[in-house]
C-alpha positions in Angstrom: 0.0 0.0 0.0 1.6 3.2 -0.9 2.2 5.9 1.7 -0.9 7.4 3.3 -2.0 11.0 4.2 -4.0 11.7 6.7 -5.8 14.8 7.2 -7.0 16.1 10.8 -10.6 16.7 11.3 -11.3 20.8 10.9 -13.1 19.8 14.9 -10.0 18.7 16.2 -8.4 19.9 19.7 -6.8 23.3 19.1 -4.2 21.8 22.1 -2.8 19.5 19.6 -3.8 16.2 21.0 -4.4 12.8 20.5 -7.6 12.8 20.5 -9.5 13.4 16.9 -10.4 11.3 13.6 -8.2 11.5 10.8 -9.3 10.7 7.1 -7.3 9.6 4.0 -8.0 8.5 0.6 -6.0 6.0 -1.1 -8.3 5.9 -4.9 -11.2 8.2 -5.6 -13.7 5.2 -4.3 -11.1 3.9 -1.0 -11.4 6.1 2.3 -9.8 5.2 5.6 -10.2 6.7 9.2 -8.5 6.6 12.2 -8.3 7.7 16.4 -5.3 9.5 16.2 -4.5 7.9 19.7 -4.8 4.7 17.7 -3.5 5.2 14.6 -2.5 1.2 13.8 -6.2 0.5 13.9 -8.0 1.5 10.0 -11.6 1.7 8.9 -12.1 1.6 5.2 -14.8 2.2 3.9 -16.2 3.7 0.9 -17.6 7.3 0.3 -21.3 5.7 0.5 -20.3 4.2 3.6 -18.8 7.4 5.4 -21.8 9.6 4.1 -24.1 7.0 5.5 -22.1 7.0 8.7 -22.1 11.2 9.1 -25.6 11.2 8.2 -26.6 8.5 10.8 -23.9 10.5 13.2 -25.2 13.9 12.9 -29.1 12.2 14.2 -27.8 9.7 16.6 -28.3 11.0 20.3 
């Protein structure tokens, strides 16, 4: 797998911790995220999948 960007979440801690979700692309269809306190543990998932997930997010409780 070639090397992988990630890019912080805009929400992240201004403190510069650990603690926020990172997001990288690998193909135009391929998207991964990570804990940033975790970063050897990958979700990917595809762009369906994450706007399913943010959609569901933004009305869970």
């Amino acid at each position: 797998m070639p090397d992988i960007v990630w890019q912080k979440s805009s929400y992240s801690s201004a403190g510069g911790g650990d603690e926020c979700i990172e997001l990288a692309a690998t193909d135009p269809r391929t998207l991964h995220l990570r804990e940033s306190d975790t970063p050897t543990v990958t979700l990917t998932l595809s762009r369906r999948t994450l706007r399913a997930l943010l959609r569901y997010s933004r009305t869970a409780d």
